[in-house]
C-alpha positions as CSV (number, residue, x, y, z in Angstrom):
1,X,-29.2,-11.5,64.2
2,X,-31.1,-13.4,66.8
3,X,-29.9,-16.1,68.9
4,X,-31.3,-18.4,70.6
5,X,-31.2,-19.0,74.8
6,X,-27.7,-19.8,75.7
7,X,-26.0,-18.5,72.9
8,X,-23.6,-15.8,72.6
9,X,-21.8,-13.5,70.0
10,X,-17.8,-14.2,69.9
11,X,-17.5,-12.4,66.6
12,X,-19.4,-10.2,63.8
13,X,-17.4,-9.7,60.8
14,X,-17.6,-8.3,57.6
15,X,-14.8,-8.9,54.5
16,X,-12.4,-5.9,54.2
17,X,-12.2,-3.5,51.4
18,X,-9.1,-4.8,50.1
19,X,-11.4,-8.4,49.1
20,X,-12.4,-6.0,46.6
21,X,-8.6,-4.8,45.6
22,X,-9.9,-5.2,41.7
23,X,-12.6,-2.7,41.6
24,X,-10.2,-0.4,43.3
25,X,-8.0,-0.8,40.8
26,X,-9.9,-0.5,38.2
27,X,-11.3,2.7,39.5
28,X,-7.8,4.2,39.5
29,X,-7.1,3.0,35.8
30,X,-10.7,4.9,35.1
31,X,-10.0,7.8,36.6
32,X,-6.4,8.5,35.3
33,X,-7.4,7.7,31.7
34,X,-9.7,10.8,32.5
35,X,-6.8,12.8,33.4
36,X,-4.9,11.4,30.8
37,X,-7.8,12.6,28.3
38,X,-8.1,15.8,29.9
39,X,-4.6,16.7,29.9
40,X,-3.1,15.7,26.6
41,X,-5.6,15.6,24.4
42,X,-5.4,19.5,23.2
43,X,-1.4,18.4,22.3
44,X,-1.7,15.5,20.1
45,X,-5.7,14.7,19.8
46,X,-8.2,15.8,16.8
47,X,-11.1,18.0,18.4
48,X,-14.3,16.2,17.6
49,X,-17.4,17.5,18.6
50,X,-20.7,16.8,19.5
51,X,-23.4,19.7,20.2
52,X,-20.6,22.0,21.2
53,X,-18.5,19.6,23.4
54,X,-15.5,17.9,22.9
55,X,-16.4,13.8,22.7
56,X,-13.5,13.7,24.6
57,X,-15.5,15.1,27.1
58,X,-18.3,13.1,27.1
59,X,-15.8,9.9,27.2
60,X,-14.3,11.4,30.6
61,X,-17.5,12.3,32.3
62,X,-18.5,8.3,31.2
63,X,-15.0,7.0,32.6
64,X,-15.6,8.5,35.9
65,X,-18.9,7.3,35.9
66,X,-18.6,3.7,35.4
67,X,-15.5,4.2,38.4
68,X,-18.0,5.4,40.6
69,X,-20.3,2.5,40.1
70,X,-17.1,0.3,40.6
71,X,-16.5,1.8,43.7
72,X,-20.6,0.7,44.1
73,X,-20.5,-2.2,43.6
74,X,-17.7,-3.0,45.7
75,X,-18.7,-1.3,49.1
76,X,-22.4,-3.0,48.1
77,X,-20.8,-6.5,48.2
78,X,-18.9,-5.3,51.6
79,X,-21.8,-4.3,53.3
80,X,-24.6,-6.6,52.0
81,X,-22.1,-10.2,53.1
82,X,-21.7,-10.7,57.0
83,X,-20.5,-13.5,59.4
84,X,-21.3,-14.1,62.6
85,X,-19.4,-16.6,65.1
86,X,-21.3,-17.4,68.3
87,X,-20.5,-20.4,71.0
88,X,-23.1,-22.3,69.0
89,X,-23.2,-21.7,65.6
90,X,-21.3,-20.0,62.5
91,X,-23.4,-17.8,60.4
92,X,-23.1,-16.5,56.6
93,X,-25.8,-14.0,55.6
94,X,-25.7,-12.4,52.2
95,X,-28.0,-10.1,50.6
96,X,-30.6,-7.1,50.9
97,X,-33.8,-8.1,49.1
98,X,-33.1,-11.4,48.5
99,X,-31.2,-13.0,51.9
100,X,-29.1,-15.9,51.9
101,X,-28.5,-17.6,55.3
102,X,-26.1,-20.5,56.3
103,X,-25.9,-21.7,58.9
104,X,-23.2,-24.1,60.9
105,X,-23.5,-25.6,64.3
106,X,-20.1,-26.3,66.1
107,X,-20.6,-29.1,67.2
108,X,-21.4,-30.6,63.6
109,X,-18.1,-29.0,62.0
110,X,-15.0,-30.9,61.3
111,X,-12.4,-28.9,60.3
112,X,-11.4,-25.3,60.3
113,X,-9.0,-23.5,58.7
114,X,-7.1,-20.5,57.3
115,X,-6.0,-19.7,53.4
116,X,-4.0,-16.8,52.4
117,X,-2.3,-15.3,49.7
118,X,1.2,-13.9,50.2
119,X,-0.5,-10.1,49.2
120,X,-3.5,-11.3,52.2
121,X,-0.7,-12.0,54.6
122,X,1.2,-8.9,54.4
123,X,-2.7,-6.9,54.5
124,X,-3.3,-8.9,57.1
125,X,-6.6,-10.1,55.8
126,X,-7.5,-14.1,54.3
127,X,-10.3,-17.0,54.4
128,X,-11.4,-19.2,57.1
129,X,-12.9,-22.3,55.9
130,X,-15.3,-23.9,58.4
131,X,-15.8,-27.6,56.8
132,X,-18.5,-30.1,58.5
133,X,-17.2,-33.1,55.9
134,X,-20.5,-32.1,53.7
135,X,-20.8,-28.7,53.5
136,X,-18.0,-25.5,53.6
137,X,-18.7,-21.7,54.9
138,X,-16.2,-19.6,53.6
139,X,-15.7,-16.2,55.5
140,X,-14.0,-14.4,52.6
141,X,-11.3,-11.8,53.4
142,X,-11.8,-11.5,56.8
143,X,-9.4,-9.2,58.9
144,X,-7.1,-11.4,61.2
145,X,-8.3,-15.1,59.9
146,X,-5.9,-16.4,62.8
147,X,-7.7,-14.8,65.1
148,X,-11.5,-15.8,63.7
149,X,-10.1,-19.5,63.4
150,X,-9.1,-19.4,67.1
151,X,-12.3,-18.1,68.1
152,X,-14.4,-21.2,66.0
153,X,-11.9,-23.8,67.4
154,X,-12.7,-22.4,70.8
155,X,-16.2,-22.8,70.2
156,X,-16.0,-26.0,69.3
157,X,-14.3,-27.0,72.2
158,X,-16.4,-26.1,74.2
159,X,-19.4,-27.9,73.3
160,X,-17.4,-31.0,74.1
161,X,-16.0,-30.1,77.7
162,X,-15.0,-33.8,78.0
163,X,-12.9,-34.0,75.3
């Protein structure tokens, strides 16, 4: 990310695996429904078949398909969304083809602040919400929001050494 002269990188962040808790557990469902398949359905099941194989079987190798693809899509929303907190400005860029870019200076921002979910406190992961009055970043499911607050506020703070 370039900066411009005077400006300096405080923090680069990107959200934590857990933001993406669903696809995880969806990918667990997926995959025991597989075993589940595999294991019982010679007890209890009909045998259906199609060109020789079970259906059963194709229905398992299509369950653990579409949880890899969760899995996919979650580390691609991961790795394709970061924030970046300099003395100067707050940055949100999203995207790989097709790049979204906002873009906060601290000296225009108003408020910031921290939300979290009991389950985000005890992971130790939330939202910082940097507000100008107009206009909201949200840096979703960052690790230690406290801490990314803190470092925003400080930055703030110091483009107004007066104050």
């Amino acid at each position: 990310m370039q900066t411009e002269s005077g400006e300096r990188t405080l923090m680069m962040l990107r959200p934590v695996r857990l933001k993406n808790l669903r696809y995880y557990v969806l990918l667990i469902v997926f995959v025991i429904l597989a075993g589940y398949l595999q294991w019982f359905r010679s007890s209890w099941l009909p045998d259906f078949t199609i060109l020789s194989r079970s259906v059963y079987l194709y229905i398992e190798v299509l369950l653990i398909f579409v949880a890899l693809i969760l899995v996919l899509v979650a580390e691609l929303r991961r790795l394709l969304q970061q924030y970046l907190v300099t003395n100067m400005r707050v940055i949100d860029t999203y995207g790989l083809i097709k790049k979204s870019t906002t873009v906060m200076m601290t000296n225009q921002i108003e408020r910031v602040y921290t939300s979290q979910g009991i389950l985000q406190r005890l992971l130790r992961f939330g939202d910082v919400v940097v507000d100008t009055g107009e206009d909201q970043i949200i840096l979703e499911g960052v690790r230690q929001p406290v801490k990314v607050e803190g470092a925003i506020t400080q930055a703030m703070a110091s483009r107004y050494p007066g104050k």
